[in-house]
N, C-alpha and C positions, 0 to 999 in steps of 0.2 A: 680580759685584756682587749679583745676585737670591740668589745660593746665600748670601756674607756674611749680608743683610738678612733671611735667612729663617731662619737659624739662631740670628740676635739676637733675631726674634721670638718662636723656639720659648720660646729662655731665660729670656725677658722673662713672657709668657705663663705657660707652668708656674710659674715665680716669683711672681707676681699670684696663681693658683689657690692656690697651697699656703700665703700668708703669711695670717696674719688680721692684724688694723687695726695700723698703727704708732700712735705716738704724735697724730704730726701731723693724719695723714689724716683722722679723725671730725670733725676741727674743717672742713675744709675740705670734706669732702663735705657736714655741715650745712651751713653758707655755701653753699654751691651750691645747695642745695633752697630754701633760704627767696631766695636772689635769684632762681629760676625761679618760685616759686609766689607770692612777696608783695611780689616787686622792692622790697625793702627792704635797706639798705647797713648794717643797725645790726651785726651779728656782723662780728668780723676786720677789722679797720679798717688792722689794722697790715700787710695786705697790697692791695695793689691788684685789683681783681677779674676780669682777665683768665683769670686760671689757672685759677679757678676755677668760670668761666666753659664750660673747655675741660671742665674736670670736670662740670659740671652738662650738658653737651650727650650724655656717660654714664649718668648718673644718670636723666636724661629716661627712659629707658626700661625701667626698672625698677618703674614705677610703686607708688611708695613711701608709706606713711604717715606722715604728721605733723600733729600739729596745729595749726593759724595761731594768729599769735601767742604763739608761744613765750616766756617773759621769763626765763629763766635765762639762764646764761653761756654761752659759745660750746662749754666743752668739756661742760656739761650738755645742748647742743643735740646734739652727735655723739653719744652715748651714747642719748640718748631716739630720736634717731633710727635707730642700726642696732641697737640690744638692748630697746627697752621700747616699740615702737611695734606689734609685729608683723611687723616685716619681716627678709627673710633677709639678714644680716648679709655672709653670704659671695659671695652674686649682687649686691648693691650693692655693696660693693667693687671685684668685677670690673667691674661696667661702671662704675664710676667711673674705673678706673684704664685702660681700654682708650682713651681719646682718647688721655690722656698718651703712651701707645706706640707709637700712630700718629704721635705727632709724632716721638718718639722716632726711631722710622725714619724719618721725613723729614729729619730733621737729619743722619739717616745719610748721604741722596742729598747734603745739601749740601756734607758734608763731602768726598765726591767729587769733586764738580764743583769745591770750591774748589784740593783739593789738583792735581786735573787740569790746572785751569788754569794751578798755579805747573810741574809737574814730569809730565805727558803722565797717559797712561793709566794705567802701571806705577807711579804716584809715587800716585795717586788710590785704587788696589785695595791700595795698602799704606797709606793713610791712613787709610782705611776699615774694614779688618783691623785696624787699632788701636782704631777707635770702636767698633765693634764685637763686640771682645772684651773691652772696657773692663769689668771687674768692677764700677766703682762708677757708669757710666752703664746698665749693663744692670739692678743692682741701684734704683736711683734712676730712671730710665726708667719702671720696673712697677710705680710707687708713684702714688699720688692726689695727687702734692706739688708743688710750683713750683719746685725747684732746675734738674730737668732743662727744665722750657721755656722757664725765665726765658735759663738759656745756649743755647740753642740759638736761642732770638729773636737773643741777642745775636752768636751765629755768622755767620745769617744774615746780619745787617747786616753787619759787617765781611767777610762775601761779597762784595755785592753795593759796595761801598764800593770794592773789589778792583775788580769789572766795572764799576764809571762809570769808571773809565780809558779807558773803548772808549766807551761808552755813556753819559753823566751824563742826560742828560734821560730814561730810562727809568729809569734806575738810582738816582739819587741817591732820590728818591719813595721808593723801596721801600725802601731802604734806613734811610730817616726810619722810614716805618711799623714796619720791624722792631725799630729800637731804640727806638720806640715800646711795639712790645708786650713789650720785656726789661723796662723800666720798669713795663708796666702790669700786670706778673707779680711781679716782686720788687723793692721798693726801693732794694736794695743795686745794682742795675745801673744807677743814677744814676751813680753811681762812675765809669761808660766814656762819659760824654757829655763833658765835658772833653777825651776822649782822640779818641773819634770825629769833633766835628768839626770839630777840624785836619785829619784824616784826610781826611774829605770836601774840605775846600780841598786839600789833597794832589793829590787826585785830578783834580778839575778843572783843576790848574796842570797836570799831567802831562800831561792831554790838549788843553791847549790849545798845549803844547810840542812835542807829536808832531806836531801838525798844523801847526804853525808850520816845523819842522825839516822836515817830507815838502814845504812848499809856496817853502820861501826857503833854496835851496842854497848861498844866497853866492856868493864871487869864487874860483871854484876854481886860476883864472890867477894869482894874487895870495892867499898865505896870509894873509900878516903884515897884507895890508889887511883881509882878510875877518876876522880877529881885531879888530880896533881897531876896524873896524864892528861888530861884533858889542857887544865891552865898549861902543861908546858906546850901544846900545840898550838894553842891561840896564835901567840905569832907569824907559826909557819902558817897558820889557816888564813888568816887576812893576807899573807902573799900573796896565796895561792889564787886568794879571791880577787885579787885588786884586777888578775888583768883579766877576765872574765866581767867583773866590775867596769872596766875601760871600757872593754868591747861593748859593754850592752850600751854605754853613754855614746860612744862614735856610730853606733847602727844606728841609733833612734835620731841624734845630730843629723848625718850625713840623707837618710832618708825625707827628713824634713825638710834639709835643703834643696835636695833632688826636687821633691813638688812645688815650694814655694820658684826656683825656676822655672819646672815645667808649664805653671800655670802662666808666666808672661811667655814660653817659649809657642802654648796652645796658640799667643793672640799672636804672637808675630815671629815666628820663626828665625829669622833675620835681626833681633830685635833693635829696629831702628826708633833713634832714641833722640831728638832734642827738650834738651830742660826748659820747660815754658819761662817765663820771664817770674813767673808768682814762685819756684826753687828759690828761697834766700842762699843768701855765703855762707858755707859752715864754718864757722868759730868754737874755740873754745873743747871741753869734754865730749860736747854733742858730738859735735862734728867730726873729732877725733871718734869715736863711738860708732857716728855712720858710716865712717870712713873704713871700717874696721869689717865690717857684716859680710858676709861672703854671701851676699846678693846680688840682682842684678840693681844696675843702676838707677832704673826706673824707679826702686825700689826703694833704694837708699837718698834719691832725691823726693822721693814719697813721704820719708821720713821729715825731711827740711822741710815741706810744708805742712807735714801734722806741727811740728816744734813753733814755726809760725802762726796756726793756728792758735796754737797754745795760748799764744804770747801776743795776741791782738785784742785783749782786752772784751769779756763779756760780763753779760749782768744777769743775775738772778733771780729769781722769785722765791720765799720757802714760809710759810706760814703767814701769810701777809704781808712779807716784808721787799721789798723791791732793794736791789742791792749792788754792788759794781764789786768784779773780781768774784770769790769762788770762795764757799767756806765748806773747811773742812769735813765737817758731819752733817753736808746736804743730803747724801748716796742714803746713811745708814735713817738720816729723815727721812726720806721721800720713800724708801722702801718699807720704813713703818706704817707707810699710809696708804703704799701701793699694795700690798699682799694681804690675802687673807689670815685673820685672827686666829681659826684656827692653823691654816698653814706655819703662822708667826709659831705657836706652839709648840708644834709637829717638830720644827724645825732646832729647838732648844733643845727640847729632848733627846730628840735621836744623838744632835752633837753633844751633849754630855751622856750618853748610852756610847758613844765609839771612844769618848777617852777612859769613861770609869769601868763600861767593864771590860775586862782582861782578853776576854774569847773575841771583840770587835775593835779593838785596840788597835790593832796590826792596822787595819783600812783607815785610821785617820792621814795618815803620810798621805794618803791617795784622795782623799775627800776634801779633811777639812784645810789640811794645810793650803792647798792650791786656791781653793775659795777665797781663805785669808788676803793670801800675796794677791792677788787678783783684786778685789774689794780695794785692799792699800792702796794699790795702782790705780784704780778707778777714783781714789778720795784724794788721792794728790793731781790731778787733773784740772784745769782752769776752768771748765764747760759743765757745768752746771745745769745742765739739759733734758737730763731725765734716768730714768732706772733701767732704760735699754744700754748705759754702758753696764750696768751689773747684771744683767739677766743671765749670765751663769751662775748666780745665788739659785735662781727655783730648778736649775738642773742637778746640784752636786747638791744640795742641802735638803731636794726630794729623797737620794738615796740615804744621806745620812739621817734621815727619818725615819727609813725600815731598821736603825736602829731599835727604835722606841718596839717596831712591832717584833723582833726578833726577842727582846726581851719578855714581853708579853706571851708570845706563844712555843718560846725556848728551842726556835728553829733556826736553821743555818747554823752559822757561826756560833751562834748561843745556845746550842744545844745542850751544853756541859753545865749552865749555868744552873744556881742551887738558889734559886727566886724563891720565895714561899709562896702558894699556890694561889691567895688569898689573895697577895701581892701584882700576880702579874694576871690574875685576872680584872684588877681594880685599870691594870694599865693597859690591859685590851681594851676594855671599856673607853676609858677616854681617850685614846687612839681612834676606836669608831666614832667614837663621838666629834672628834676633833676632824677629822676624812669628812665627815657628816657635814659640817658646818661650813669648812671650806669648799666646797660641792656646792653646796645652796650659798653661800653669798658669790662664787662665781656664777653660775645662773642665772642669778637675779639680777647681774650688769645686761644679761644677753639682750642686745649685738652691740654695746656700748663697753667695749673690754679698754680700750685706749685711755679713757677717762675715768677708768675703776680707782675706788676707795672703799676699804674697807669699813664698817661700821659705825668702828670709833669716831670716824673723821667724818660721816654724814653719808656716804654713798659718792656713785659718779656725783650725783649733780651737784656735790661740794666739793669735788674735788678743785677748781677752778680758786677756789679760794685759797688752797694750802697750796697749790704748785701751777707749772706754767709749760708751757712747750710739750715736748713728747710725752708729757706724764698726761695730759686733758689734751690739747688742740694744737695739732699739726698739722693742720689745715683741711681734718679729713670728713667734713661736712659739708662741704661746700654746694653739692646735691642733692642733700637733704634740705639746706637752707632754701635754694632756687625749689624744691616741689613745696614747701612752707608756705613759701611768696608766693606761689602761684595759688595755694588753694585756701590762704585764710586773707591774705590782702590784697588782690586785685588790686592794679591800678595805683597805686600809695605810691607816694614818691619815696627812694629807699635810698638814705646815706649807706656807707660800707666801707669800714676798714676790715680787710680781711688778710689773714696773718697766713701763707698758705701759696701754693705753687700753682694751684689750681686756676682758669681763666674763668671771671665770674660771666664775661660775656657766652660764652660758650653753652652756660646752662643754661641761660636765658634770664639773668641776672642784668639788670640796667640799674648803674647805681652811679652815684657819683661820690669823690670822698670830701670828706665834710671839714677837714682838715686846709681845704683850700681856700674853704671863705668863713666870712664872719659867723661865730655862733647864731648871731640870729637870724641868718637865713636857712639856719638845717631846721627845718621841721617834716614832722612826719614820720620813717622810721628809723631810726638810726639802729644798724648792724654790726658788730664790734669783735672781733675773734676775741675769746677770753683772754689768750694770751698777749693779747697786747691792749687786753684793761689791763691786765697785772702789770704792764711794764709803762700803763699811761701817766704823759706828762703833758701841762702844758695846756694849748687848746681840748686835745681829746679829751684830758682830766676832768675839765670843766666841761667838755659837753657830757661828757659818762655821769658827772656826781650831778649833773640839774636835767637829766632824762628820766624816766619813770620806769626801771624794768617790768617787760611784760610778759618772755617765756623765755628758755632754751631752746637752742637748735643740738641736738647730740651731745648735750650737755659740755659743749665745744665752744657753742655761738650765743651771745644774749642779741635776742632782741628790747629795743627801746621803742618807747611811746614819748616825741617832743610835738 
């Protein structure tokens, strides 16, 4: 387990050092500085400020400049703050991005422990072996961003959701708090409170049923009466259960919303609150719906601009195809192409291992349903953008994987199980096999985890052709491209569209865009983030289709020979 966790952090770590700013990040590491320094909520509204939170407890020690009261826009605040303040762009990064990893690896230990508990020891280290070579949680992990803690909050919970089976009055609490903090990290993880808690009453019926079954054996002399007794208690037993049932769903409710307060009450105690001018009017269900959240405000006008977002219209990329608005089964694409083959495996198995056999059955409520609704939510989404709104798939579909091993070595939960011997040694086998393979085609990206594709689809450096945006180039090259420049073209006069938040002047990048003048004044190099060949029209088009590709930058950036 130490040797796993420490080799995710090597990958995680060198990744963090060598990326400069994604897209995202400068907005979020500004947010972070101004709620440490001026406990003020006015930047990013449209996310809840835990995460950021996590980020600014990084940034704390950087000791950085900025000047108070900032009034530009949030992504004029990232910019002023890691290129035009005087600070070093690439040591605030990293300590921004170093909580994130920590948590990263904690989710690792969770993921353990939950798998351990459905499928022993052997079911837990091959769970974890999948979180951990997860290309797009290692790649997402080393980032300053809220995908990977908002899922991991929400892991947690449906842990600990798992352990109030034994446990509710230690467990349920914690379990509130943690879906507490999925919430007070990402919006979009409202989505699993619906699903969580029934979950939670789940749980409590379970355990008030095992303790019922361990303390009232019935008429062992007499079946058929012990039966007829039994069916006539049913009734009174679901009473008895409903409000104990209630109870677990109002601890775990009210706990959640306790944090997702606390965490605007951390930034501003007072919490003084105007709605920027970018809050729409709420109309309609939505609105009626936000209206309704017993949140703070900030939060609930947070919402009217995710709904905004929604509904301002973007465009796609998915197999070659450049596209406007949002289809359906981009998520369940783009994650075809993002994850390892073997992992893709691993991942069937185990989920039909928790419904067919009997002894692991009980843990789908807790695994796979929540992945489902989650996935759903994420495929009805207008934004089109990448596999970091799914990245709770490689955390809940890692444990439902020590399915597959629990059956093989007829531990944990399947201990009862009557496998033919023959049988479940064929499926250790390809278990390891399959661990095996998704191991080594994670590796083989190393330190290029952002632009992973598996096999099928060619590797990173094809990735660029089947997707766009956070799946290959979110501008996290831009350092790599400037040391390229400097040490194979001296001199060359360098066009540059670059898709990315990063200042190219800064690296020592002199370029000019080529977009401005006539094609046939661009000669020499032209530089083009992949994601916006994929989305080229127009002038770029024609300069892209009559230039001569001559290499990759981080399989992010082509360069051209005109």
């Amino acid at each position: 387990m130490a040797a796993l966790l420490a080799q995710m952090a090597v990958a995680m770590v060198t990744t963090a050092v060598r990326q400069t700013p994604t897209i995202d990040e400068p907005v979020y590491v500004g947010t972070a500085e101004v709620y440490r320094r001026e406990h003020s909520l006015r930047f990013n509204p449209e996310h809840p400020p835990l995460g950021k939170l996590v980020i600014a407890a990084g940034t704390a020690f950087a000791d950085a400049r900025l000047e108070p009261g900032f009034d530009g826009d949030q992504t004029e605040l990232g910019r002023r703050l890691l290129y035009e303040s005087g600070n070093d762009p690439g040591r605030l990064m990293l300590l921004a991005r170093l909580p994130v990893i920590a948590l990263t690896l904690l989710f690792g230990v969770v993921v353990f422990a939950f798998a351990r508990d459905l499928a022993g020891a052997a079911g837990g280290l091959a769970a974890l072996t999948l979180y951990t070579f997860s290309p797009d949680v290692i790649a997402h992990g080393s980032l300053a961003t809220l995908d990977v803690p908002a899922a991991g909050f929400l892991l947690t919970s449906v842990w600990l959701l798992w352990r109030a089976r034994q446990r509710p009055l230690l467990c349920l609490p914690l379990a509130g708090a943690a879906l507490g903090a999925a919430v007070a990290t990402k919006m979009s993880m409202l989505a699993a409170v619906p699903v969580l808690l029934p979950v939670a009453a789940l749980s409590v019926v379970v355990h008030h049923s095992s303790g019922r079954s361990r303390g009232d054996p019935g008429n062992a002399d007499d079946p058929a009466a012990s039966e007829g007794s039994r069916l006539l208690r049913l009734p009174r037993a679901a009473a008895r259960l409903f409000g104990p049932a209630l109870l677990a769903v109002s601890i775990v409710a009210l706990a959640g919303i306790a944090v997702v307060w606390a965490s605007y009450l951390a930034v501003d105690p007072r919490l003084r609150w105007t709605a920027p001018a970018s809050v729409p009017d709420a109309h309609g269900l939505r609105g009626l719906l936000v209206g309704l959240l017993p949140f703070p405000e900030p939060f609930r006008d947070g919402m009217l601009v995710q709904f905004a977002f929604e509904d301002a219209g973007w465009e796609g990329f998915l197999f070659g195809r450049h596209y406007s608005g949002s289809l359906w089964y981009y998520l369940p694409a783009a994650l075809l192409v993002k994850t390892p083959l073997g992992t893709l495996a691993l991942w069937v198995i185990g989920a039909v291992a928790l419904v067919a056999v009997p002894r692991l059955r009980p843990a789908a409520p807790y695994v796979l349903v929540p992945a489902a609704v989650l996935l759903l939510a994420a495929m009805s989404g207008d934004r089109d953008l990448g596999v970091r709104y799914a990245v709770f798939l490689p955390m809940l579909l890692a444990v439902a994987a020590a399915g597959a091993v629990a059956v093989a070595s007829g531990a944990g939960a399947a201990a009862a199980l009557r496998t033919p011997t023959r049988w479940r040694r064929a499926l250790g086998a390809t278990a390891a096999a399959l661990l095996l393979f998704a191991a080594v085609s994670s590796l083989r990206a190393f330190p290029y985890y952002l632009p992973y594709a598996n096999e099928a689809f060619g590797g990173p450096s094809n990735t660029h052709r089947h997707l766009h945006d956070s799946n290959v180039d979110w501008g996290q090259d831009l350092g790599r491209l400037a040391d390229r420049l400097r040490e194979r073209y001296p001199g060359e006069r360098v066009w540059l569209v670059y898709k990315g938040s990063g200042v190219p002047s800064h690296y020592g990048i002199e370029a000019s865009d080529p977009r401005e003048v006539p094609p046939s004044r661009v000669r020499g190099l032209l530089v083009v983030s992949n994601s916006a060949i994929a989305k080229a029209e127009g002038r770029l088009a024609l300069l892209v289709e009559s230039s001569r590709a001559i290499e990759q930058v981080g399989h992010s950036i082509t360069v051209f020979r005109r």
